[in-house]
C-alpha positions, -999 to +999 in steps of 0.1 A: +000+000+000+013+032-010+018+061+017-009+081+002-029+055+004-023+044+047-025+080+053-062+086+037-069+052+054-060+060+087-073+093+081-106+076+072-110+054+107-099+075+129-119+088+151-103+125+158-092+147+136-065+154+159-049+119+162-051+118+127-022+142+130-002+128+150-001+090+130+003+110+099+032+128+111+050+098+128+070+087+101+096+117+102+093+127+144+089+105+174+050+099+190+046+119+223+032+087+234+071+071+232+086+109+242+064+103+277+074+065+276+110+071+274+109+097+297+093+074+327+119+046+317+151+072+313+181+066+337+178+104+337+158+124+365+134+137+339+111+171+344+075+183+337+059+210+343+026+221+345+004+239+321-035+248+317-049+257+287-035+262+254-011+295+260+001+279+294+016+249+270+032+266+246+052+286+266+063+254+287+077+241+259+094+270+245+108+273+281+128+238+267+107+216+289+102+176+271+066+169+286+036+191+301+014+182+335-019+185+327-025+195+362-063+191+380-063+217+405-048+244+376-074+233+348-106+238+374-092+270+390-085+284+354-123+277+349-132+292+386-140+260+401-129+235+427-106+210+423-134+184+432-143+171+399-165+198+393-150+205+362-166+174+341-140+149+322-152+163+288-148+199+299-107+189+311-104+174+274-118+202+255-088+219+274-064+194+270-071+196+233-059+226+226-032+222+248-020+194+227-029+212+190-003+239+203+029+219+212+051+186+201+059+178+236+039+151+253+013+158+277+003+137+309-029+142+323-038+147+361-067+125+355-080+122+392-100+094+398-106+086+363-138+102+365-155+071+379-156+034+378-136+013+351-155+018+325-155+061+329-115+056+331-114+032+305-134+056+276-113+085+293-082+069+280-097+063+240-107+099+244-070+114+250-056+092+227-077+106+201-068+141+212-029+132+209-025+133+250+003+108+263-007+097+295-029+097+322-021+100+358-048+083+383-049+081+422-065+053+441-091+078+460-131+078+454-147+103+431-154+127+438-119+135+446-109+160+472-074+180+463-045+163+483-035+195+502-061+208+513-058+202+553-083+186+575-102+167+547-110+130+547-091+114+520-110+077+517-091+054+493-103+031+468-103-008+471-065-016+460-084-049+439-108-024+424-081-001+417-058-022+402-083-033+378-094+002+370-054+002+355-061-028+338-089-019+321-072+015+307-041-009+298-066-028+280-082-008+266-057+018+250-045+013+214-012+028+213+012+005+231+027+034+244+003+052+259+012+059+299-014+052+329+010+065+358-007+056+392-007+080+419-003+061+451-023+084+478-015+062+512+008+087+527-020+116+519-049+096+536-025+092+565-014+055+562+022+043+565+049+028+545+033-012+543+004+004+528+019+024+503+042-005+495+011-027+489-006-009+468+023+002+443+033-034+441-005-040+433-008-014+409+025-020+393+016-058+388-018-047+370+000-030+345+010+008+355+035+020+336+049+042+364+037+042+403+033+082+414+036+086+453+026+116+471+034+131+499+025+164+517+050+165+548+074+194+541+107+169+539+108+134+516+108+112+541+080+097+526+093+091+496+130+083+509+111+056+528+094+043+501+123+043+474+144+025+503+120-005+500+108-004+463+140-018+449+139-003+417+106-021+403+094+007+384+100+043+373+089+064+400+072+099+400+073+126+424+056+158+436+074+178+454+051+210+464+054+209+496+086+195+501+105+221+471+132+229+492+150+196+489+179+199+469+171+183+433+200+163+432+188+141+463+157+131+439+188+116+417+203+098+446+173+084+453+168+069+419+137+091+414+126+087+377+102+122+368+097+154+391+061+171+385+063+208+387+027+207+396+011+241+397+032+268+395+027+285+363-011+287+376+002+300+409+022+327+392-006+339+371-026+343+401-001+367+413+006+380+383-034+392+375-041+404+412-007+429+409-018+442+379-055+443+384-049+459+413-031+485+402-051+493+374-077+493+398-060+518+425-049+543+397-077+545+374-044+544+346-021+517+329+009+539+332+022+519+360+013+482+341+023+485+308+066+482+310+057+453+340+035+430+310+040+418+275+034+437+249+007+426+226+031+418+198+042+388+221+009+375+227+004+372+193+034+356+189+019+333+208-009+324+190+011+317+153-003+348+139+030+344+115+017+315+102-019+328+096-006+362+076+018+333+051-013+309+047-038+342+037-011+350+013-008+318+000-043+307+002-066+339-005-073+353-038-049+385-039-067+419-051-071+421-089 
């Protein structure tokens, strides 16, 4: 079969426009499926960081970074609401989708719960695959979630068996063999110890995860310096460290940590960033005092490929006769 002809037919069964793209394209540059893949299993302590709608992405990757966080908590507080799966799973890949039109760079979602049982996780992972998304990251608590931070809140964990077979059925069900379910290991959040934790990687690690994710809130890794001291290298392991940032990067390496999350700090820093300048704006009735501190327009549409737009109008619109 000629190439023409596998393109139009993938083209023709596909089921997004959008992964389309990507298979089309694979022949000359690596899927972000394997970029996310190789990552996980790199000997390399390998970096993401997180992003939240389309503009948020493509300045991640311009930064230089090799994958994005699709991060929960920044997706629903861009959209004003709690991080409590009140944003629905549709609305997250609507955002995710442009996120992933905008960059070459893999994506991994912050995929709470998966959205439900199996079977929501399971037709979660066909959707991002069709949308170009890499991965998905899911924890082992009950929808609706609660945000792992937040202090005093009951963090109730799902059945390990019922978990682990949650991963299954995404392994299952994805078609891209390299496709990444990461699963977030929440033990340490809900406040149980190190033989739970244990368990339940082991358990989710067995059912097919490609990477086991364990959190921690306490303000120094001895959760996760704990846990890498009896995991004996069985896995690529992923780490947050919010709350614990001021541990020196380099003791992640020791450890034989596999990917650090930056999780929401570009969010963060937009927050400030708007309540400065509104402020301001607000207190002086003027933008003399904002406009050196923030882009100029010109950047913005940088940003948004307006370069590519004025070529293609030349190219593809009648000129003036």
């Amino acid at each position: 079969m000629s190439l023409t002809r596998l393109l139009f037919s993938i083209e023709k069964n596909c089921a997004s426009v959008s992964l389309c793209r990507q298979l089309s394209s694979n022949a000359t540059k690596q899927k972000k499926t394997t970029q996310l893949k190789t990552m996980l299993e790199s000997s390399e302590l390998e970096f993401i960081m997180e992003s939240h709608n389309g503009l948020s992405a493509k300045i991640v990757q311009e930064a230089g970074f090799k994958g994005i966080w699709g991060s929960g908590l920044s997706i629903s507080a861009q959209m004003g609401v709690r991080d409590s799966n009140e944003a629905s799973w549709t609305q997250v890949v609507d955002v995710l989708e442009c996120m992933s039109d905008v960059t070459d760079i893999p994506i991994l979602l912050d995929a709470d719960t998966g959205y439900g049982n199996f079977n929501n996780a399971r037709r979660l992972v066909r959707k991002l695959e069709q949308r170009g998304v890499a991965g998905a990251c899911m924890e082992d608590k009950l929808f609706p979630k609660t945000n792992s931070l937040l202090d005093g809140r009951a963090q109730p964990l799902a059945d390990i068996d019922e978990f682990a077979l949650k991963i299954k059925a995404c392994k299952d069900t994805q078609i891209d063999p390299d496709f990444c379910i990461v699963a977030r290991v929440e033990a340490f959040i809900a406040g149980w110890g190190l033989d739970e934790a244990l368990k339940r990687a082991e358990a989710y690690r067995n059912a097919g995860a490609d990477a086991i994710l364990m959190h921690s809130k306490k303000s120094d890794p001895s959760d996760i310096e704990a846990f890498m001291k009896v995991w004996n290298n069985q896995g690529p392991v992923v780490i947050v460290p919010t709350k614990y940032y001021k541990t020196a990067t380099d003791h992640f390496r020791e450890l034989g940590i596999s990917m650090v999350i930056w999780a929401n700090h570009n969010m963060r820093a937009s927050v400030a960033a708007i309540q400065q300048t509104t402020g301001q704006i607000y207190k002086d009735q003027s933008l003399v005092n904002v406009e050196d501190k923030i882009v100029p327009v010109k950047e913005v549409f940088r940003l948004q490929g307006d370069k590519e737009l004025s070529q293609a109008e030349d190219k593809y619109l009648p000129k003036a006769k």
